[in-house]
Legacy VTK file of the C-alpha trace (Angstrom):
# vtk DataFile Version 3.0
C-alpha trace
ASCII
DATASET POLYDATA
POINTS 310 float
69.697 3.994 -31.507
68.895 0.858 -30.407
65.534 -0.513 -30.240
63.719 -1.162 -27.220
62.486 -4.564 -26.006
58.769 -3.675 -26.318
59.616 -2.393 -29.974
61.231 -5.135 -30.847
58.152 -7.434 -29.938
56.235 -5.793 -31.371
58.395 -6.067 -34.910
58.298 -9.662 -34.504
54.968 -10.014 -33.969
54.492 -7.843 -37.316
56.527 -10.823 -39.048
55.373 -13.868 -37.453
51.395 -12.988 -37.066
50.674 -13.349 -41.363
52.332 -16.997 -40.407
49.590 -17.968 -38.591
46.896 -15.503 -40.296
46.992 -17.923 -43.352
45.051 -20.654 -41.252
41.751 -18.212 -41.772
42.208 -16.579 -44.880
43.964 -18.897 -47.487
42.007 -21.523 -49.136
43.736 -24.648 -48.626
43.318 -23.915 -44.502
39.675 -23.341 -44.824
39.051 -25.936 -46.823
40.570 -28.672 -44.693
37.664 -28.907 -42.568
35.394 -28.666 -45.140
37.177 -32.012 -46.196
37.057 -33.143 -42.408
32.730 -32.813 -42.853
32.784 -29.442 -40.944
30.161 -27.438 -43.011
30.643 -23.629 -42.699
33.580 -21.510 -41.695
32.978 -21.403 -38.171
32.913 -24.744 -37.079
36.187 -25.427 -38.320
37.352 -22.124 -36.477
35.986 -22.543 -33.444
37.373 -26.205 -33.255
40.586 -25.851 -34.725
41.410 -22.790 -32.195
39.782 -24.752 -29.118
40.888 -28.056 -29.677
44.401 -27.348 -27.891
42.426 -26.975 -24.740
40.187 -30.415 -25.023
37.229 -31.183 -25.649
36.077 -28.205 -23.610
32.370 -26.544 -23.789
31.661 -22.737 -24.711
32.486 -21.300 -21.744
36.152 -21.119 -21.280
36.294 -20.684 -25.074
34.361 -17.614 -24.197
36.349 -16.182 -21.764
39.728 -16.894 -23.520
38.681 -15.471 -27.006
37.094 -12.571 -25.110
35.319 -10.396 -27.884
32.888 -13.481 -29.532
29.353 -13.197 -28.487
28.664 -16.143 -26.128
25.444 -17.550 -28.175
27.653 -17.444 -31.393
30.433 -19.463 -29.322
27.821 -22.113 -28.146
26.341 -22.697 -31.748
29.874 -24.444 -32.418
30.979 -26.103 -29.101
30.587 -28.225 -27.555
28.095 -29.655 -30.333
31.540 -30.018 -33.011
33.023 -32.406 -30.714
30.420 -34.741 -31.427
32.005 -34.635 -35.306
35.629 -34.426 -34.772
37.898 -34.511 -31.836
40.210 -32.599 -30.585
43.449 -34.507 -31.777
41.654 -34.487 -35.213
40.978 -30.444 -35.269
44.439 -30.345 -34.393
45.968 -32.421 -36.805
42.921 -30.717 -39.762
43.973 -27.657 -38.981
47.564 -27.658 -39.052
47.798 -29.732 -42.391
45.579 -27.231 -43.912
47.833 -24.503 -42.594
50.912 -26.518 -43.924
49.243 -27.032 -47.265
48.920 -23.261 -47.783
52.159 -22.336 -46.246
53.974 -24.424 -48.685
52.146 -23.160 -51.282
52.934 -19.382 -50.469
56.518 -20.122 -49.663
57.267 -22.465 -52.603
60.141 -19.876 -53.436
61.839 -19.753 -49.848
62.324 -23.316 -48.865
65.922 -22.268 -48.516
64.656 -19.661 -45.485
61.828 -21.754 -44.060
64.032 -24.239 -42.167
66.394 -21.224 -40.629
63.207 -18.718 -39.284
61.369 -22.274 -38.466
64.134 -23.155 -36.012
64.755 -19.482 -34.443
61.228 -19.032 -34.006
60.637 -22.425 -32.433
63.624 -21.310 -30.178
61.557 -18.039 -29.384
58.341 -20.158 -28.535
60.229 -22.527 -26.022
60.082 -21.707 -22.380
57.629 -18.786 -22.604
56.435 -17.868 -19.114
52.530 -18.568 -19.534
51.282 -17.539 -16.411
47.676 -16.370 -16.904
47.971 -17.675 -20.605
45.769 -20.177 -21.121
45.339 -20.339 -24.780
49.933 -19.857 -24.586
50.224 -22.453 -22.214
47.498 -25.259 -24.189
49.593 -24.738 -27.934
53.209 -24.316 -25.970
52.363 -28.102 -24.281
52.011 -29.054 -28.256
55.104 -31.127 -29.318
56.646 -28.995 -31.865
56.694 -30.936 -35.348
59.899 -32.006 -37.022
58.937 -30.506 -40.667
60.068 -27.300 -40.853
57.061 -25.649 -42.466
54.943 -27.316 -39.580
57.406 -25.865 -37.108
57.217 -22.435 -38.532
53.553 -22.278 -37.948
53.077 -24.257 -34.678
56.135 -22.144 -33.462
53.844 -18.366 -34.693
50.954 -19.651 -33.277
52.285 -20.435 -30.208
53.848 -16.981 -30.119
50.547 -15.067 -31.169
48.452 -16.562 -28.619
51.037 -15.707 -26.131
50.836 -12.435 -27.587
46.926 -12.528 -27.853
46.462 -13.675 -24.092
48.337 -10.657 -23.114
46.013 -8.271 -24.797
42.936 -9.126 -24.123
44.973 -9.260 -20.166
45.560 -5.328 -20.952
41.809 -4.941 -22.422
40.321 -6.341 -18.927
42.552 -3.739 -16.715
41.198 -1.077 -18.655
37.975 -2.542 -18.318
37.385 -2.593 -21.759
35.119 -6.035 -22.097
34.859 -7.782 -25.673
32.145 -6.008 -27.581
33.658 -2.715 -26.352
37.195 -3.620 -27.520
35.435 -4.120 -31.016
33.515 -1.106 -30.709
36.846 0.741 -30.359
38.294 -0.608 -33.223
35.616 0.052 -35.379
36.210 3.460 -34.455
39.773 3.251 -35.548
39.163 1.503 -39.183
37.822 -1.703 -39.570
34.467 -1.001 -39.717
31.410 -2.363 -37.841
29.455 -3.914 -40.526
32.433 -6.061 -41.136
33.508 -6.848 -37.364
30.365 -7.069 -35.539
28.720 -10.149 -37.537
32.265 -11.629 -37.347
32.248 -11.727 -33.565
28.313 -12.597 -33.238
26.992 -9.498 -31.279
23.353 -8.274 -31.392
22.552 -4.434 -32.481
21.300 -3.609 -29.108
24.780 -5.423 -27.428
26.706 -3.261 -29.940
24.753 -0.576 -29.258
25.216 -0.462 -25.440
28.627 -1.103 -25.600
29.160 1.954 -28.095
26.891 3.749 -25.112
29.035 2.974 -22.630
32.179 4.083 -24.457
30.738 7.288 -25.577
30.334 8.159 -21.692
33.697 7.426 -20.924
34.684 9.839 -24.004
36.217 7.525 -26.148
33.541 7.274 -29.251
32.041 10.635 -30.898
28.403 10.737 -31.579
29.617 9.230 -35.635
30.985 6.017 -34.224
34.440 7.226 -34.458
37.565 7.063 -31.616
37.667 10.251 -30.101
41.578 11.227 -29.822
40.823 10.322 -25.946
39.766 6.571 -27.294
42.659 6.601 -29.663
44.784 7.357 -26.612
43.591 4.764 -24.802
44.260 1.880 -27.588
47.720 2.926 -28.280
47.790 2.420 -24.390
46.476 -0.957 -24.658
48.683 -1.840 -27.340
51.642 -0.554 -25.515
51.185 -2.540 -22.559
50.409 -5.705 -24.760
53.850 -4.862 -26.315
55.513 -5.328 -22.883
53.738 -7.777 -21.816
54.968 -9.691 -25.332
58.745 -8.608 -24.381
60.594 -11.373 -22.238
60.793 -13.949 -24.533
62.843 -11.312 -26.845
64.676 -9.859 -23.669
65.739 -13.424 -23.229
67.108 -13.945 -26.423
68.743 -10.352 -27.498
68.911 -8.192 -30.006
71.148 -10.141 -32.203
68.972 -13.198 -32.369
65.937 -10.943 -32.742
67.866 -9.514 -35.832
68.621 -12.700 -37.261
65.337 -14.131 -36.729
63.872 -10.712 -38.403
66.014 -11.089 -41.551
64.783 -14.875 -41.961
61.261 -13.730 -40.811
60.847 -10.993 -43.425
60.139 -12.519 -46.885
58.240 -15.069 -44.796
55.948 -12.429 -43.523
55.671 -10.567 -46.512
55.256 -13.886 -49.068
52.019 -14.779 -46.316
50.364 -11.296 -46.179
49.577 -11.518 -49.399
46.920 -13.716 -48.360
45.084 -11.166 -45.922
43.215 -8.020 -46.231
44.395 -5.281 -44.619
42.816 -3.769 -42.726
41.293 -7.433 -41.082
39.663 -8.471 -38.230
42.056 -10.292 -36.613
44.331 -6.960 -36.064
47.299 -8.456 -38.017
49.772 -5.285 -39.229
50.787 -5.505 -42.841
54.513 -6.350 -42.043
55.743 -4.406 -44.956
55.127 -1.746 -42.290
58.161 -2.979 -40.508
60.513 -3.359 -43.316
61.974 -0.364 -44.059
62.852 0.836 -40.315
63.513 -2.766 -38.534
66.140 -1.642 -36.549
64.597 1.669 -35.971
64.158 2.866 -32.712
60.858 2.726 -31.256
60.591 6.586 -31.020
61.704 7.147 -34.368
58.722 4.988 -35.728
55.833 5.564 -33.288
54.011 8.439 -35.327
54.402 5.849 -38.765
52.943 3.062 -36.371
50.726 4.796 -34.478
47.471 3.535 -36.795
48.817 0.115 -36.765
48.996 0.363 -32.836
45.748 1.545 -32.244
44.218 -1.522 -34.694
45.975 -3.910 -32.635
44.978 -7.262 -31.790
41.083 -7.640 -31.458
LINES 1 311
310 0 1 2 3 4 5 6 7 8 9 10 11 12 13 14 15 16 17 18 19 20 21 22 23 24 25 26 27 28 29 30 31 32 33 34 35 36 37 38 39 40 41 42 43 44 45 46 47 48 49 50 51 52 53 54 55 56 57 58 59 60 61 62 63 64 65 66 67 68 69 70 71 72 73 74 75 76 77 78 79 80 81 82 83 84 85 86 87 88 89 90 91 92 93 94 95 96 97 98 99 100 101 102 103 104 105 106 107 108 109 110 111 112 113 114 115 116 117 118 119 120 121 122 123 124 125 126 127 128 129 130 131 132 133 134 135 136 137 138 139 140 141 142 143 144 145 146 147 148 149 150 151 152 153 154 155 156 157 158 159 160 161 162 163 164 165 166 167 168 169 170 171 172 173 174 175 176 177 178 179 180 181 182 183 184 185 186 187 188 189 190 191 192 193 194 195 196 197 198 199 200 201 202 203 204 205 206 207 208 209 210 211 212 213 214 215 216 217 218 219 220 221 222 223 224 225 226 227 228 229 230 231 232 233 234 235 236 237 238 239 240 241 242 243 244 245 246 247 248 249 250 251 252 253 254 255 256 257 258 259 260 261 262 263 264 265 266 267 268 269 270 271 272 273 274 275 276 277 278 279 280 281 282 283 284 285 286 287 288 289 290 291 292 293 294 295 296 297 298 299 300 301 302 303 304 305 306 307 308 309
C-alpha cells in the first residue's frame, strides 16, 4: 500500500535530521567555535543557529526556538555579536559541520553528491509562510560542494520542519517548558532536558502543574496515555504540516532520495545518543519498512512520534 504524504515526511525527516544533528554532537562541529574564540558550548549554539536571522537580540531568538528559557537565551545574544558576526557564525558553523560530515561519510563520497542534489531540490521553493527560522536558512545561497550542500540543504529542511512544530505546540497551547515537560514524560528525562533548555525548578515545576491539570502528567512525572495522545497528535500535525514539499515532488523522487539518504543517515547517527534532546529518531527505525504504509508502521513508531521534535 502506498505510503501517505505525511508518512513519507516524516521518513525523510528520519534520514535527513542526523545530517544536521552532527553540527551539536560531533567534535569537529563543536570545536569550530572553540577555534573561532567562542568559549563554552552555548555560545557557539546560540550564534551559529541565530546568525541566519542577523545580528538579532534574544527576543526573536526566543520566540523562534520556543522551549529555551529566556534568561539562558540572553546570556548568549546579543552579547556574542560583539565576538563574531553573523556571516562569521555562519561560515564557523558550517565548516565545522563539513569537517565532521566528511569525516563520517569518508566511505560514501560516491552517494554524497546524488542525496546532496535531491535534497537541495527538496529544500528549494518551500512555502515558508510563518517560518521564520525556514525562510532565514532557505534565503542562504546553497554551496557548490556537495557535502556543504547536503547539510545546508537538511538544515534548511529541519527548520522548516521545526517551525512547523513548535506552530502545532502553540495551537495546543502547549508553551516551551510544557512541551519539555511532556517529553520528559515520554523518555528523555528531566535531569537531562531541563538544564539543556535553561528553566528554573519552580518554572519546571509549574509547567508540570499545569499539565497535570489538564491530565496529561501522572503524579510520577510520567505522560499519562491522555498526554501521550496528545503528542502523537502534535507530531501528526507537524507531519502534515512537513508534507508539501514531498507532495510536490512524488513518491518516486521521495524513493530515490530515501535510497541515497539511507547510509547517509545511518553513517551520521552514529554520532548521537538516542534518545537526545533535540528529538532526532534513530533512522535505522525507518529502514526496514521505508515503503511501508503509514498504518502498517504507526504502533512500531508510535514512541518515536511521541519524542518528536522538542
Amino acid at each position: 500500500m502506498m505510503e501517505t504524504t505525511t508518512a513519507v515526511a516524516r521518513r525523510m525527516w528520519t534520514l535527513f535530521e542526523p545530517v544536521h544533528g552532527v553540527t551539536y554532537f560531533a567534535p569537529e562541529a563543536r570545536g569550530a567555535f572553540e577555534d573561532a574564540g567562542l568559549r563554552g558550548f552555548w555560545r557557539g549554539y546560540f550564534a551559529g543557529r541565530a546568525a541566519p536571522l542577523g545580528a538579532v537580540t534574544a527576543a526573536p531568538v526566543t520566540a523562534s526556538f520556543y522551549n529555551f528559557a529566556p534568561p539562558m537565551v540572553s546570556r548568549a545574544l546579543p552579547a556574542v555579536w560583539q565576538l563574531i558576526s553573523p556571516q562569521r557564525a555562519l561560515d564557523v558553523r558550517r565548516a565545522g559541520a563539513v569537517a565532521a560530515l566528511s569525516r563520517v561519510l569518508g566511505d560514501l563520497d560516491h552517494t554524497v553528491p546524488v542525496a546532496a542534489d535531491l535534497l537541495a531540490v527538496a529544500a528549494a521553493d518551500l512555502d515558508c509562510a510563518g517560518r521564520v527560522l525556514a525562510a532565514a536558512n532557505g534565503a542562504m545561497a546553497m554551496p557548490d560542494e556537495p557535502v556543504a550542500r547536503l547539510w545546508q540543504a537538511a538544515t534548511t529542511l529541519r527548520e522548516h520542519r521545526g517551525d512547523g512544530h513548535f506552530a502545532a505546540l502553540l495551537a495546543a497551547d502547549i508553551d516551551g517548558c510544557e512541551a519539555l515537560v511532556l517529553r520528559a514524560g515520554l523518555d528523555v528525562p528531566r535531569e537531562q532536558l531541563q538544564p539543556l533548555r535553561g528553566w528554573s525548578d519552580q518554572e519546571w515545576d509549574d509547567a508540570t502543574r499545569r499539565l497535570a491539570d489538564r491530565g496529561w502528567i501522572d503524579p510520577g512525572g510520567w505522560a499519562t496515555p491522555a498526554g501521550t495522545a496528545v503528542r502523537l497528535e502534535i507530531e501528526q500535525r507537524t507531519d502534515a504540516a512537513a508534507a508539501r514539499p514531498w507532495s510536490r515532488l512524488g513518491s518516486a523522487f521521495a524513493a530515490e532520495l530515501a535510497g541515497a539518504l539511507a547510509p547517509i543517515a545511518l553513517a551520521c547517527a552514529a554520532e548521537l545518543p538516542y534518545p537526545n534532546p533535540v528529538g532526532a529518531p534513530d533512522p535505522a527505525r525507518a529502514m526496514p519498512d521505508m515503503n511501508a504504509a503509514d498504518d502498517d508502521a504507526a504502533d512500531g513508531d508510535a514512541a518515536d512520534r511521541a519524542a518528536g521534535p522538542a
